[in-house]
C-alpha positions as CSV (number, residue, x, y, z in Angstrom):
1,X,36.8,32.8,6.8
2,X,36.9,29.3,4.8
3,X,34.3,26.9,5.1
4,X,36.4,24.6,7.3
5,X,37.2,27.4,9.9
6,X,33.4,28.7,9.5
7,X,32.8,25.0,10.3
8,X,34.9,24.7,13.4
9,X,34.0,27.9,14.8
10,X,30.5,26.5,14.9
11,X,31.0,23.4,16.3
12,X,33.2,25.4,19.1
13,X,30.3,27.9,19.9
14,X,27.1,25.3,19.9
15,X,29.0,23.2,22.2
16,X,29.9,26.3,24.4
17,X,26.7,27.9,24.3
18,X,24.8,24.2,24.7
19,X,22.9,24.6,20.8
20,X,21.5,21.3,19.3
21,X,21.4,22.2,15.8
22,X,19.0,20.3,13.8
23,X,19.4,19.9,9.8
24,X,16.6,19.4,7.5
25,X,18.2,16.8,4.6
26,X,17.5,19.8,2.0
27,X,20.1,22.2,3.7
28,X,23.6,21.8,2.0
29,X,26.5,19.5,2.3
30,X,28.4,22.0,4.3
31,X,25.9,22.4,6.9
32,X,24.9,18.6,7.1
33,X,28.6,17.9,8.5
34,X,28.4,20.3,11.6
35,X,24.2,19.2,12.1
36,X,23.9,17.3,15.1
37,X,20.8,15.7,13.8
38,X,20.1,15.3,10.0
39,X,16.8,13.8,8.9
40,X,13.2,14.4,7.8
41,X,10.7,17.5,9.7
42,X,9.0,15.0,12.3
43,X,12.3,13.0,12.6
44,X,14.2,16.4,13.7
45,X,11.6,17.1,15.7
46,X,11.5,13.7,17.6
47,X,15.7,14.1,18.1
48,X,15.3,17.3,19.6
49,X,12.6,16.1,22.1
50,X,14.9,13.4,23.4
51,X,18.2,15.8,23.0
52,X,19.5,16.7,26.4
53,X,20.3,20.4,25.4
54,X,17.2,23.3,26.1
55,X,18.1,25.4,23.0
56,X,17.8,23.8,19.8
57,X,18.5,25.5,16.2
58,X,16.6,23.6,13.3
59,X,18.3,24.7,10.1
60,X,14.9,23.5,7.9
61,X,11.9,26.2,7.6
62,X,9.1,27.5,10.1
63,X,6.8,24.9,10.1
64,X,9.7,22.2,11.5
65,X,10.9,24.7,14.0
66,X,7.0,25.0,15.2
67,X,6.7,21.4,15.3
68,X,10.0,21.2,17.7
69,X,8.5,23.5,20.0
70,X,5.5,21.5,19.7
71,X,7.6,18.5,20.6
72,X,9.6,20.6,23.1
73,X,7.4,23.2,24.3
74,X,9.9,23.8,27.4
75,X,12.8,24.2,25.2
76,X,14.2,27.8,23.3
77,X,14.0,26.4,19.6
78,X,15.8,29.2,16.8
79,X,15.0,29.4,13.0
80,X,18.2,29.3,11.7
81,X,16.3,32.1,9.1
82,X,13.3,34.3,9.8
83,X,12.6,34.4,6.5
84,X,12.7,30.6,5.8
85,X,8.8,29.7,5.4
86,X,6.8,27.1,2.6
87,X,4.7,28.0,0.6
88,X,2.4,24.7,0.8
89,X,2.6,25.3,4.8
90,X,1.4,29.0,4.5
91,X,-1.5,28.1,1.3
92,X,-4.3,27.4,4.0
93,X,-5.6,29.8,6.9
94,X,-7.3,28.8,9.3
95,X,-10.2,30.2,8.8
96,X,-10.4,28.4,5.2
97,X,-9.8,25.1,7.2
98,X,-12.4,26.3,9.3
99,X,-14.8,26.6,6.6
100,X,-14.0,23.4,4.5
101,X,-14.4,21.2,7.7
102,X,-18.1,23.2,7.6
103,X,-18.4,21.6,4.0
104,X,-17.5,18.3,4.4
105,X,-19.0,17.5,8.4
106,X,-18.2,13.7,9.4
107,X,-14.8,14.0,7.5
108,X,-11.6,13.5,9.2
109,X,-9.3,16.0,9.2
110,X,-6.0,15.0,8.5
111,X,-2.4,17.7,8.3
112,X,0.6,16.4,6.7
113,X,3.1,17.3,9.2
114,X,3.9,20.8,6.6
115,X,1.2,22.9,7.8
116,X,1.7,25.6,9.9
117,X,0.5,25.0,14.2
118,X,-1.9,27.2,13.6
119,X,-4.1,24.7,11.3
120,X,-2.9,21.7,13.3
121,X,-4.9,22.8,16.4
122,X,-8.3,21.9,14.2
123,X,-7.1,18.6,12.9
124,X,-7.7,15.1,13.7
125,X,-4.5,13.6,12.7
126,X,-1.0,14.7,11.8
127,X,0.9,11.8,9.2
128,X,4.2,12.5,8.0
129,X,4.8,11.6,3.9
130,X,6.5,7.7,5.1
131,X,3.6,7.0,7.6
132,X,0.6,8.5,5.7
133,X,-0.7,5.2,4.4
134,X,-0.4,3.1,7.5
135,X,-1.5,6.1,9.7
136,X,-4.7,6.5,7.4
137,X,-5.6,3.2,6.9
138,X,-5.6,2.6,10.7
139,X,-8.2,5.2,11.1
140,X,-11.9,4.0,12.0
141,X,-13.5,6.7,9.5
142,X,-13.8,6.6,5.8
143,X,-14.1,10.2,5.0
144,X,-10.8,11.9,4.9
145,X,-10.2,15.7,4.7
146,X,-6.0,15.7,3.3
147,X,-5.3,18.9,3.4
148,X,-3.0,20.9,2.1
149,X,-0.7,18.3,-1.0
150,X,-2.9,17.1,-3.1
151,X,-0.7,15.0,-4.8
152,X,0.6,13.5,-1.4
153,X,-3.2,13.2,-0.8
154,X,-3.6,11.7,-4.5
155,X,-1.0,9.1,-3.6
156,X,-2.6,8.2,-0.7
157,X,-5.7,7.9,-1.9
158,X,-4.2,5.3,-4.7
159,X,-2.9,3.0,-2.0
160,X,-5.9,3.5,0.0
161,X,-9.3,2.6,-2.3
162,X,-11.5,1.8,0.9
163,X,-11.1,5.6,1.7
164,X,-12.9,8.1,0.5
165,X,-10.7,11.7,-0.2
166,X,-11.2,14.8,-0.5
167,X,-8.5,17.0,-1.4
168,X,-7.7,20.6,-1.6
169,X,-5.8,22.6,-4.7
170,X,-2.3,23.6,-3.8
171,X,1.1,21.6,-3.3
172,X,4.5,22.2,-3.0
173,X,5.3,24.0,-5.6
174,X,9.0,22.6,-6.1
175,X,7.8,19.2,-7.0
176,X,4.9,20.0,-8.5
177,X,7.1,21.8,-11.2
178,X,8.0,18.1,-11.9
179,X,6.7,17.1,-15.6
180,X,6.2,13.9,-17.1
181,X,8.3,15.4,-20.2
182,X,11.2,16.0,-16.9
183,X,10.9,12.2,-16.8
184,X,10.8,11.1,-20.1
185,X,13.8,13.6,-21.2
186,X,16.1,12.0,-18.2
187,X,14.8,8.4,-19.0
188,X,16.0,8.6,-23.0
189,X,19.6,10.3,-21.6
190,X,20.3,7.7,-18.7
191,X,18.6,4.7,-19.7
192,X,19.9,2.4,-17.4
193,X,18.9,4.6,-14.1
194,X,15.8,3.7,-11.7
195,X,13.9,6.9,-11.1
196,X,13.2,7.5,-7.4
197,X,10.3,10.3,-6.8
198,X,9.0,12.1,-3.7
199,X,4.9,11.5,-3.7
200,X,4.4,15.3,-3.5
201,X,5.3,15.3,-7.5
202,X,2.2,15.5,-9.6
203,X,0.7,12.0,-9.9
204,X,1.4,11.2,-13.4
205,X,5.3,11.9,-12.3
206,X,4.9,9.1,-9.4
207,X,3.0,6.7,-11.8
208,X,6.4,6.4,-14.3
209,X,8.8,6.0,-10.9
210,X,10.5,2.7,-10.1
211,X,9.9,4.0,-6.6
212,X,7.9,6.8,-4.8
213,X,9.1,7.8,-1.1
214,X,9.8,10.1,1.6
215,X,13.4,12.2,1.3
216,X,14.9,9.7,3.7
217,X,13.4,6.5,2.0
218,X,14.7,7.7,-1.2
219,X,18.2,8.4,-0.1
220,X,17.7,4.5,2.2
221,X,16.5,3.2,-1.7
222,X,19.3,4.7,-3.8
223,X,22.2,3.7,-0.8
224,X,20.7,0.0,-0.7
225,X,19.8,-1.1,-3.9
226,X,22.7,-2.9,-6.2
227,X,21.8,-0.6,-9.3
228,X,24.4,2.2,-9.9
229,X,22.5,4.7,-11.4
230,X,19.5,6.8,-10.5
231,X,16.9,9.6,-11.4
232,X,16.6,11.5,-8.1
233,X,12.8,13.4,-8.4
234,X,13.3,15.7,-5.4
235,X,15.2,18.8,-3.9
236,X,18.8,18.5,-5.5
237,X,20.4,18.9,-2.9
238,X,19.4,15.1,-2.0
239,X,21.4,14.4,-5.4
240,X,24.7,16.0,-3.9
241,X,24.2,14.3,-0.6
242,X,23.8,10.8,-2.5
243,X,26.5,11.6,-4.5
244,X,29.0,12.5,-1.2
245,X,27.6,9.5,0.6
246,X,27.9,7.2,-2.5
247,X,31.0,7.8,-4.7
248,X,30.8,4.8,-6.9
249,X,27.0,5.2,-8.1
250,X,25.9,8.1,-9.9
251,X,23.3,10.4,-9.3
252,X,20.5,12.5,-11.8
253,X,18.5,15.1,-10.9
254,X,15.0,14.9,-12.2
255,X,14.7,18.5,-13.1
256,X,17.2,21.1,-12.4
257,X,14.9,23.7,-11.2
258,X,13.5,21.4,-8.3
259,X,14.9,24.1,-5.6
260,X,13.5,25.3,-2.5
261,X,14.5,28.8,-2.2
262,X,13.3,28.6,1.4
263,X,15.9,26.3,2.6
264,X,18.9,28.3,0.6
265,X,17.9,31.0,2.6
266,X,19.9,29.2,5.5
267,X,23.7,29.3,4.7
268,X,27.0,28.6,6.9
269,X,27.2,32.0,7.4
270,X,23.3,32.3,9.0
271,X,24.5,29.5,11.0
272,X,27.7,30.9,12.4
273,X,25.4,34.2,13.2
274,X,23.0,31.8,15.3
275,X,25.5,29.7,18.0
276,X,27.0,33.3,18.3
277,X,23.1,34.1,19.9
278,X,22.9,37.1,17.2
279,X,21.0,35.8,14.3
280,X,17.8,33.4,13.7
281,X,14.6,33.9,15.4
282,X,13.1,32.4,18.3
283,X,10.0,30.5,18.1
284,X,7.3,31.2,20.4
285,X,3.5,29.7,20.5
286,X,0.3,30.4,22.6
287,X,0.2,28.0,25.4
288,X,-3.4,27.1,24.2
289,X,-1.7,26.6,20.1
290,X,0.9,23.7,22.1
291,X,-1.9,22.1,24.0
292,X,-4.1,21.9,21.0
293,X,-1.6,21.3,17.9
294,X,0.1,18.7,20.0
295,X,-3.6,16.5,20.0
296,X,-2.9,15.5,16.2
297,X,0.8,14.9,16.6
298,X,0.2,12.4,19.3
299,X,-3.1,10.8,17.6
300,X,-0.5,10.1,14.7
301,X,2.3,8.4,17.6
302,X,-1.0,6.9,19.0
303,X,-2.0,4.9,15.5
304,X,1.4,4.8,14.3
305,X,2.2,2.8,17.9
306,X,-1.0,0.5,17.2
């Protein structure tokens, strides 16, 4: 099969089989155009909540498909890949939590959204990387656990003085691959580009940006501003995407190795497999890992609402 009859063949099977398929902004070109819903984790998640279909396939990695069912708990929600975890996600057990919350008593415990529902259901608040600062500083406490980026954390922290942070070792290891000699090398061959970083690069990376944002408020950044040429310092794949949805500006990827194997893992192919009910896994949770992973989700809505 081509792509284009791949392509229709999916689109003909997830509306006959009643599948919302849900598309993390890392997956490829070719799988953005038969999503029904393209955006960041919490933003998928939200879409498929309000979607009026009961089985949802998120093309992303485990800890978005968790947080749909979190979202959804009545729903069936598929991994488009049973394989497709994250390694920041997976870095913390609970018990570890467990123990550093013992360390630090009075702190508040705060998840960015990629963490797995297992350590959600022993934290205070859930922020995503776009409402971490205004979700933090609305808290009443000073003492903030950020677990698990510490450079997200580090970022934060930055914008946030009147907190006091303590982070954890760890990070995405994609981004965190970033190097200041990445930026310096790109700067001297397109001089005339803005650099536009995700905050889970190393904080000397996000010091030298011209802007540091979530994955959608990069690609919002690059498709507004009236400069033509930019240093993308995230997954590539938001360079090709740019690139698609921008023909007349040019786009250059921080470092070429900044590639989640996680989300390759889920190709047109996997996709095909899943509206024809034979591939992906379903996602199940303890009734009790719902009730209690869903307190931090809606304490973020809660804040973020304020």
């Amino acid at each position: 099969m081509t792509t284009y009859d791949m392509q229709r063949e999916i689109l003909k099977l997830k509306k006959q089989n009643g599948i919302y398929i849900l598309a993390h902004v890392y997956q490829s070109q070719d799988i953005l155009e038969i999503a029904d819903f393209t955006g960041d984790s919490f933003a998928l998640s939200e879409a498929a909540a309000k979607a009026a279909a009961q089985t949802v396939l998120m093309c992303g990695v485990r800890f978005m498909a968790e947080t749909v069912k979190i979202l959804s708990p009545g729903k069936k929600v598929i991994l488009s890949h049973r394989e497709a975890g994250c390694p920041m996600a997976q870095q913390l057990k609970l018990e570890e939590l467990s123990r550093l919350k013992e360390l630090y008593p009075g702190y508040a415990t705060v998840a960015y959204i990629n963490t797995s529902a297992e350590l959600k259901t022993i934290c205070d608040v859930c922020v995503t990387s776009s409402s971490a600062v205004k979700i933090i500083g609305r808290m009443k406490g000073k003492d903030i656990l950020f677990i698990p980026d510490p450079n997200l954390g580090a970022y934060i922290a930055k914008q946030l003085p009147q907190k006091n942070f303590k982070l954890i070792g760890g990070g995405c290891p994609v981004h965190s691959h970033i190097t200041t000699r990445d930026v310096e090398q790109k700067r001297a061959a397109y001089p005339n580009a803005l650099l536009l970083v995700h905050p889970e690069c190393r904080p000397e990376v996000s010091e030298m940006a011209d802007f540091v944002g979530s994955t959608t408020g990069i690609i919002s950044y690059a498709q507004n501003s009236d400069k033509r040429e930019f240093i993308i310092g995230t997954e590539n794949s938001i360079v090709q995407h740019l690139q698609f949805g921008n023909p007349d500006k040019r786009f250059y990827p921080l470092s070429n190795s900044c590639n989640c194997c996680d989300m390759r893992l889920t190709t047109l192919p996997e996709v095909l497999s899943c509206v024809r009910l034979s591939g992906g896994e379903e996602i199940t949770l303890p009734g009790e890992t719902l009730k209690k992973a869903r307190r931090c989700i809606d304490e973020m809505l809660r804040l973020g609402n304020e």
